[in-house]
C-alpha positions as CSV (number, residue, x, y, z in Angstrom):
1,X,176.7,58.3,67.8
2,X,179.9,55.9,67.1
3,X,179.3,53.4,64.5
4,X,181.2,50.5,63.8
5,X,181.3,48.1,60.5
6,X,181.6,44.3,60.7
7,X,184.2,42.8,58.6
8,X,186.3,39.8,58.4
9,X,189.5,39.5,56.8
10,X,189.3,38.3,53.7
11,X,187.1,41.6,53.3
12,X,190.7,43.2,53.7
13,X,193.5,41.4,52.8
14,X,194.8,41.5,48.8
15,X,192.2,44.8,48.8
16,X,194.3,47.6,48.8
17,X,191.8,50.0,48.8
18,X,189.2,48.1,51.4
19,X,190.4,50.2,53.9
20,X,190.2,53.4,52.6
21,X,186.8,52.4,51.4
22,X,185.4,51.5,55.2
23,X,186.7,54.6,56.4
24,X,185.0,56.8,53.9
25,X,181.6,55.3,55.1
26,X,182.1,57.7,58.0
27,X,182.5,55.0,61.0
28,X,185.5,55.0,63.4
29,X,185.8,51.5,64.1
30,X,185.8,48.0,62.5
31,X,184.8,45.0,63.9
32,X,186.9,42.6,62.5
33,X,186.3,38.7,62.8
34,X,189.0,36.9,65.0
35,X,187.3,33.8,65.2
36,X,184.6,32.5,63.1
37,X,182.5,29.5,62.2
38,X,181.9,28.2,58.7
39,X,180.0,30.6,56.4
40,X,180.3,31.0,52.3
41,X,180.4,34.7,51.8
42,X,180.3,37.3,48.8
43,X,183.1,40.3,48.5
44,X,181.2,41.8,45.7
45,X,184.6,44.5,45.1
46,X,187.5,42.2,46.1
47,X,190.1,42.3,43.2
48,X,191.1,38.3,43.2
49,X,187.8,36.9,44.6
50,X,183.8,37.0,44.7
51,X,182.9,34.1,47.0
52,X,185.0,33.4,49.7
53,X,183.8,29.4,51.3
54,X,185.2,29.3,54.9
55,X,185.3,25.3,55.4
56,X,184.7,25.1,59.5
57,X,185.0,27.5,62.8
58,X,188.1,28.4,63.1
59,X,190.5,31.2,64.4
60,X,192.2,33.5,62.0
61,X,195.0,33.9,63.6
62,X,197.9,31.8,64.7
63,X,196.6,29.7,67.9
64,X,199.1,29.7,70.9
65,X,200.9,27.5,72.9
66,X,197.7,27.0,75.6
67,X,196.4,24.6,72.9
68,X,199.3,22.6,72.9
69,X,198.3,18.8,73.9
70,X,194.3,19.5,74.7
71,X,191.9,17.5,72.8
72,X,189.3,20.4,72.7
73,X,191.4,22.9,70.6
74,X,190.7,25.9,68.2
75,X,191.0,24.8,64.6
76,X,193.5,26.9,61.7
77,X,191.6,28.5,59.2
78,X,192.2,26.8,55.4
79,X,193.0,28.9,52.3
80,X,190.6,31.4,52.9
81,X,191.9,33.3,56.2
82,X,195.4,31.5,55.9
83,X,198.5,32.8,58.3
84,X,198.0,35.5,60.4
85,X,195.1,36.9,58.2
86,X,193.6,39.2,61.7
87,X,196.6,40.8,62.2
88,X,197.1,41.8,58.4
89,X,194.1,43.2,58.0
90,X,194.3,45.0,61.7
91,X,197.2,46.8,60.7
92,X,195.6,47.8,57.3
93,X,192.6,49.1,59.0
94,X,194.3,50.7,61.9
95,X,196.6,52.9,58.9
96,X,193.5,53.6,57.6
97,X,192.5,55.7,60.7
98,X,190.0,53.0,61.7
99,X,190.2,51.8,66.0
100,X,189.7,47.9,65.7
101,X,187.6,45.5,67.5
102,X,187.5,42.0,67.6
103,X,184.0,39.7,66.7
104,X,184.6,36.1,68.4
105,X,182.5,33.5,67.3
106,X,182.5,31.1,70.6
107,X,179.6,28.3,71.0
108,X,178.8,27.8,67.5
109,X,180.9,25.2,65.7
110,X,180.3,22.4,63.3
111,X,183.5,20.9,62.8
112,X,184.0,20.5,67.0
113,X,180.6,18.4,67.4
114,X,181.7,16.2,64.1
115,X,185.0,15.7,65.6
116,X,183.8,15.4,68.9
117,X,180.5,14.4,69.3
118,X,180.1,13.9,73.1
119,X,180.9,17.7,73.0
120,X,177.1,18.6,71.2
121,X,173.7,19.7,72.8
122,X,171.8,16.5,72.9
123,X,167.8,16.9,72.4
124,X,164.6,15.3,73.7
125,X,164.8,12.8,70.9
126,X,168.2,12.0,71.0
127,X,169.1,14.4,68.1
128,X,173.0,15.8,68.2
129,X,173.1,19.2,67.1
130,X,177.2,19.6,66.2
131,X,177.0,23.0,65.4
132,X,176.1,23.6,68.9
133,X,178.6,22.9,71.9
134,X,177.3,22.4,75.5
135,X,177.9,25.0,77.2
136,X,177.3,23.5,80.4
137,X,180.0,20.5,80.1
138,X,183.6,21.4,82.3
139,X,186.0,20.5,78.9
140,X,183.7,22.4,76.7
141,X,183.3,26.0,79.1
142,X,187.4,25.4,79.5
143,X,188.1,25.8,76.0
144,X,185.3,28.5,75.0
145,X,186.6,30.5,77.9
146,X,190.2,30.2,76.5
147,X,189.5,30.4,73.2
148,X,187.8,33.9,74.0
149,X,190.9,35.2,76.0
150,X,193.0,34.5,72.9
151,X,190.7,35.7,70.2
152,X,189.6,38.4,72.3
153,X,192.7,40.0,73.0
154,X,194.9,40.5,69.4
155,X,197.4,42.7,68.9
156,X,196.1,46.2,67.8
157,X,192.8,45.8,69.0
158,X,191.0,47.6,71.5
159,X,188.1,46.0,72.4
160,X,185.9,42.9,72.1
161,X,182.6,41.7,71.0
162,X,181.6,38.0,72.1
163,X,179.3,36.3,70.0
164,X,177.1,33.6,70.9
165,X,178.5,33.5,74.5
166,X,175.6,31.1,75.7
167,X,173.2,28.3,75.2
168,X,173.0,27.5,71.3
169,X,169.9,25.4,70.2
170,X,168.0,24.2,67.3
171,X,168.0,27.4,65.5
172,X,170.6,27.8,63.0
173,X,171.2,28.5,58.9
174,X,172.9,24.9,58.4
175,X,173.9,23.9,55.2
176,X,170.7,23.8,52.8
177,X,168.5,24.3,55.7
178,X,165.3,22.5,55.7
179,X,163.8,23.1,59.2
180,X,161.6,26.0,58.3
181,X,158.1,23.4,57.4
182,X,157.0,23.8,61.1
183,X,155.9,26.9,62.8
184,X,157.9,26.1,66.0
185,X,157.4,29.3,67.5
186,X,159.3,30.7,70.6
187,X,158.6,28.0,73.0
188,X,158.6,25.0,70.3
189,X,162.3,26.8,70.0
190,X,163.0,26.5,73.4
191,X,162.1,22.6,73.5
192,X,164.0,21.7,71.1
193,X,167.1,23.4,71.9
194,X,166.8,22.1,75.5
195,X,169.8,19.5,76.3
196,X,170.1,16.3,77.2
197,X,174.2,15.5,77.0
198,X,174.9,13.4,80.3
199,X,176.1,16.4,81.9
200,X,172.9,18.6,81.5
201,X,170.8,15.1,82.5
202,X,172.9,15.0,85.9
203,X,172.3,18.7,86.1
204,X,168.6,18.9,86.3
205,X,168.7,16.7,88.9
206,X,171.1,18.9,90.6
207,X,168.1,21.7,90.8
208,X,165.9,22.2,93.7
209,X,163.3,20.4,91.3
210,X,164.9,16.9,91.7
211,X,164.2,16.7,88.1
212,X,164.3,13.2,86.3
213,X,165.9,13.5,82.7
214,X,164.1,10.9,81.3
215,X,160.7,12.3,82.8
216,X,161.6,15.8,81.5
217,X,162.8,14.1,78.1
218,X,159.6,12.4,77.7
219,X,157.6,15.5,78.9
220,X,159.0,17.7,76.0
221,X,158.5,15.0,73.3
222,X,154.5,14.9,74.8
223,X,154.9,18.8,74.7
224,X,155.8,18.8,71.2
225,X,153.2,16.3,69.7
226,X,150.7,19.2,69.1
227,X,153.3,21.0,67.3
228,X,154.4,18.7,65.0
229,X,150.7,18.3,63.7
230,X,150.6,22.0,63.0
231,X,149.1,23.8,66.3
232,X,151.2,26.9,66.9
233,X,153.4,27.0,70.0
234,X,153.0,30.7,71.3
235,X,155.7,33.0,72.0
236,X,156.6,34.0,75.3
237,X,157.9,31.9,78.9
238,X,154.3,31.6,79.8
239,X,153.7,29.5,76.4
240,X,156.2,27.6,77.4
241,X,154.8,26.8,80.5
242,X,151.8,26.0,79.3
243,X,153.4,23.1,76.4
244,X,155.3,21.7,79.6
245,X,154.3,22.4,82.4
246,X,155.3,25.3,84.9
247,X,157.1,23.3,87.5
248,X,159.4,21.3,85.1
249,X,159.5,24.6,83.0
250,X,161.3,26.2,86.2
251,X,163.1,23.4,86.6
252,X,165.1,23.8,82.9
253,X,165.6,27.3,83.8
254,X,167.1,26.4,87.2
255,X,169.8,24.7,85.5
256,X,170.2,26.5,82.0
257,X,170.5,30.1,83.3
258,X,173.1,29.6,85.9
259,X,174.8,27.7,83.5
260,X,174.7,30.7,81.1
261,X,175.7,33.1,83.5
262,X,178.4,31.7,85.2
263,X,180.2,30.9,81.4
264,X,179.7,34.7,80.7
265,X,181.0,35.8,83.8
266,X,184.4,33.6,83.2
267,X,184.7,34.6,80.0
268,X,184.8,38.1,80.3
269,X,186.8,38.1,83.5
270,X,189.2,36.0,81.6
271,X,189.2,38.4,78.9
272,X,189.7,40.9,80.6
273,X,192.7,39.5,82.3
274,X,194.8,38.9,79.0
275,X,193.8,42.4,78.0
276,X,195.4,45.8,78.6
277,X,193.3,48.6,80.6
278,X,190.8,50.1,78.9
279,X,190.2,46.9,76.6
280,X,186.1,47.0,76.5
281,X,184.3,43.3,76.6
282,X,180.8,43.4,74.9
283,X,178.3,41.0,74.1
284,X,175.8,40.2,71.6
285,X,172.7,39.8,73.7
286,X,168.8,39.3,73.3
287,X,167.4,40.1,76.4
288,X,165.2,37.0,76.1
289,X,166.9,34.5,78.9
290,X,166.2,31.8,77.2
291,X,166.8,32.4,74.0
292,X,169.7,30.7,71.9
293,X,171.8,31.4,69.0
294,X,174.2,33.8,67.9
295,X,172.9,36.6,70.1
296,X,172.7,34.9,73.7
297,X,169.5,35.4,75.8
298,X,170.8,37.0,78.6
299,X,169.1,38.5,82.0
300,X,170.1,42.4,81.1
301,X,170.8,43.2,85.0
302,X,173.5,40.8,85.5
303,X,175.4,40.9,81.6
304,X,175.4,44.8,82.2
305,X,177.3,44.1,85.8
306,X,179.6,41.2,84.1
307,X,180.5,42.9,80.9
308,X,181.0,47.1,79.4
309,X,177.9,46.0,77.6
310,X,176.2,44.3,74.5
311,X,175.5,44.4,71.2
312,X,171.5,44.2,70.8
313,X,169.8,43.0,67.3
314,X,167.9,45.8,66.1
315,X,166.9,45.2,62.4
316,X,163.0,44.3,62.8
317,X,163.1,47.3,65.4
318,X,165.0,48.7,68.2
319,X,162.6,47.4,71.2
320,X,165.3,44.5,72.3
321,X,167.1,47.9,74.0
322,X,164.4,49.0,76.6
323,X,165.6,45.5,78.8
324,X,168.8,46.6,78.9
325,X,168.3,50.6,78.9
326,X,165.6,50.3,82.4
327,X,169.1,49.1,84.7
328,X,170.3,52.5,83.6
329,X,173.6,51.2,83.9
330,X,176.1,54.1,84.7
331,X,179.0,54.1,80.9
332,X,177.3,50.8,80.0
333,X,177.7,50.7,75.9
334,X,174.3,49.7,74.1
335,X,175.0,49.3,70.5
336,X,172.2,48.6,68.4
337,X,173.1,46.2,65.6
338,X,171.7,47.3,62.0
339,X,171.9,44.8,58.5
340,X,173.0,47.6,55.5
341,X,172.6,44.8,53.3
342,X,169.6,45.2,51.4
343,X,169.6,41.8,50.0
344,X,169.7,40.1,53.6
345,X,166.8,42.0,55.0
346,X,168.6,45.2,55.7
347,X,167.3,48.7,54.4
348,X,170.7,50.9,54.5
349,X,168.3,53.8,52.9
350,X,166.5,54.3,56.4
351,X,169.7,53.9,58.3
352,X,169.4,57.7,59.8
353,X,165.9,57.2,60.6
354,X,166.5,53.4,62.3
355,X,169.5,55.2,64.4
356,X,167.5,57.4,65.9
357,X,164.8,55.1,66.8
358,X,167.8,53.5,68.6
359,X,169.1,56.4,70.1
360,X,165.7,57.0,71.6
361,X,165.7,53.8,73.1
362,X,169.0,54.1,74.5
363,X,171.4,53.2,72.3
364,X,174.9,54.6,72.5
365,X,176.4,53.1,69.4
366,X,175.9,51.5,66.3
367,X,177.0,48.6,64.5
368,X,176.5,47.8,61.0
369,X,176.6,44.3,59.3
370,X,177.8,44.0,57.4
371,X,180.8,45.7,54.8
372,X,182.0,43.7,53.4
373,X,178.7,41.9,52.2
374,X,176.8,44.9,51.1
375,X,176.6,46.5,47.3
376,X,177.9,49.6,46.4
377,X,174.5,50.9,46.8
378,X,174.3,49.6,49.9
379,X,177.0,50.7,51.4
380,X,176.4,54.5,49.2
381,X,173.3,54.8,51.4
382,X,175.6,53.5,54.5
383,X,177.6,57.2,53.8
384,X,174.8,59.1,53.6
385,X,172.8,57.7,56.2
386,X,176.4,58.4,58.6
387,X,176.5,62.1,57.2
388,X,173.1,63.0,58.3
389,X,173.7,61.8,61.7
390,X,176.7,63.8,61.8
């Protein structure tokens, strides 16, 4: 089974022997960030640096002239990815023997909703939420589907692996993050992530529903109420039925899904178009619809028909794959995604075991997140876990 290691390029670059190193683990490919959002990461064997703090989202590359003159543009990485700091360490991972894939970051970005506020997911209560563009506003789906084209398609790379290519919510590790004191649960989740920008107000209205935003926003506060006082939510679309109702409930999928869809489907055809043949388009998918974040909820049917296939989170088990295995989708790839970093929740010492879990479920490939986070250790049972598979 093919595995591939995530890794961004100040992993790389000033690290003459990070290369080497990556290969040795026994995986063919990297998966090497292109564009990212704002992070502070540890590169526990870099020989100038142990915490790298990457400001805002940003590309690490040079943007191009498409940008020139549009108010919604990608922003230049600071010290910390500075130049062309991709390319560099593509062509240091490529001498190394390793086939290179991008990892684009797309609707998940602080620094665009501070700059441009009107571009942020709105909620019930009249919250913004910067680090999450709407995905459903015409400005906002022009440059995400640009920005994945270019980031998407560097030279020396091979393929692609979209990130949060969909709705992005409430959910989200920002700054000291104090959202964890209530138990939202899956459909709390969903509520509060549901947006109320003037373009998503006009658009439930646009439904066969003939929804009224300020009804639906009122609704969801009144669904809510019992939340916030400490009654559990439920998991599941029939939970979140029951908190809202199932007629208005079907009424924010009308618009949120197609809205989803129909992004994902321009982005990878426009992809696709700037890329040579062969160039595969994967995304990071839960097969949850309506789930946000980094790994887009997705309907598995139709993201297997738009793109070569996705990149599935498989660390608290590889059950997310059986959505997308039952279309039995004829070269689809189904890469399970595995943490090797024992310190965020990973367990590198049971990677063998976990793969074939996966495997049995469908999987094709691996990926593993992340390099250049994990200890020696780490990354030791990373080799040996590879070597067993063969």
């Amino acid at each position: 089974m093919k595995a591939s290691a995530f890794v961004y390029p100040w992993d790389v670059n000033g690290d003459p022997h990070a290369p080497g190193r990556l290969a040795a683990l026994g995986v063919r490919r990297a998966t090497l960030a292109s564009a990212y959002h704002s992070t502070r990461a540890l590169t526990p064997r870099h020989p100038r640096h142990r915490v790298v703090t990457a400001e805002h989202a940003a590309v690490l590359y040079p943007a191009g002239e498409r940008w020139r003159g549009r108010v919604l543009r990608p922003y230049a990485a600071g010290d910390w990815a500075p130049g062309d700091a991709f390319g560099e360490a593509a062509a240091a991972l490529t001498e190394a023997g390793l086939e290179v894939h991008t990892w684009v970051v797309l609707a998940h970005n602080s620094r665009l909703g501070a700059d441009h506020p009107h571009t942020s997911v709105v909620n019930a209560y009249g919250d913004r939420y910067p680090w999450a563009p709407c995905i459903a506003q015409p400005a906002t789906r022009a440059y995400l589907v640009d920005l994945a084209a270019e980031a998407a398609v560097r030279p020396g790379a091979a393929g692609t692996e979209l990130e949060s290519l969909g709705w992005y919510g409430l959910a989200h590790l920002h700054a000291h993050d104090k959202t964890g004191g209530i138990g939202l649960g899956d459909a709390g989740q969903y509520l509060m992530s549901l947006c109320f920008c003037a373009t998503c107000r006009t658009g439930y209205g646009r439904t066969g529903y003939g929804t009224d935003a300020d009804e639906l926003a009122a609704a969801v506060r009144d669904a809510l109420e019992p939340v916030w006082r400490g009654a559990p939510s439920g998991g599941g679309w029939p939970a979140v039925e029951e908190l809202l109702g199932a007629e208005r409930a079907a009424a924010t999928r009308a618009w949120r899904e197609p809205v989803a869809r129909s992004l994902q489907e321009e982005a990878v055809a426009a992809v696709r178009a700037a890329a040579p043949d062969g160039f595969r388009v994967l995304l990071h998918a839960d097969p949850v619809w309506y789930h946000v974040g980094a790994n887009a909820g997705v309907d598995p049917g139709h993201v297997l028909e738009a793109a070569d296939g996705v990149v599935v989170p498989c660390t608290g088990g590889p059950e997310p794959l059986t959505p997308f295995a039952e279309q039995g989708a004829q070269g689809a790839v189904l890469a399970a995604n595995l943490t090797v970093v024992s310190g965020m929740g990973g367990s590198p010492g049971t990677l063998a075991q976990d793969a074939r879990r996966a495997a049995d479920l469908g999987a094709t490939e691996l990926r593993l997140y992340h390099a250049g986070l994990a200890s020696d250790q780490d990354l030791a049972a990373v080799r040996r876990g590879l070597a067993e598979l063969g």
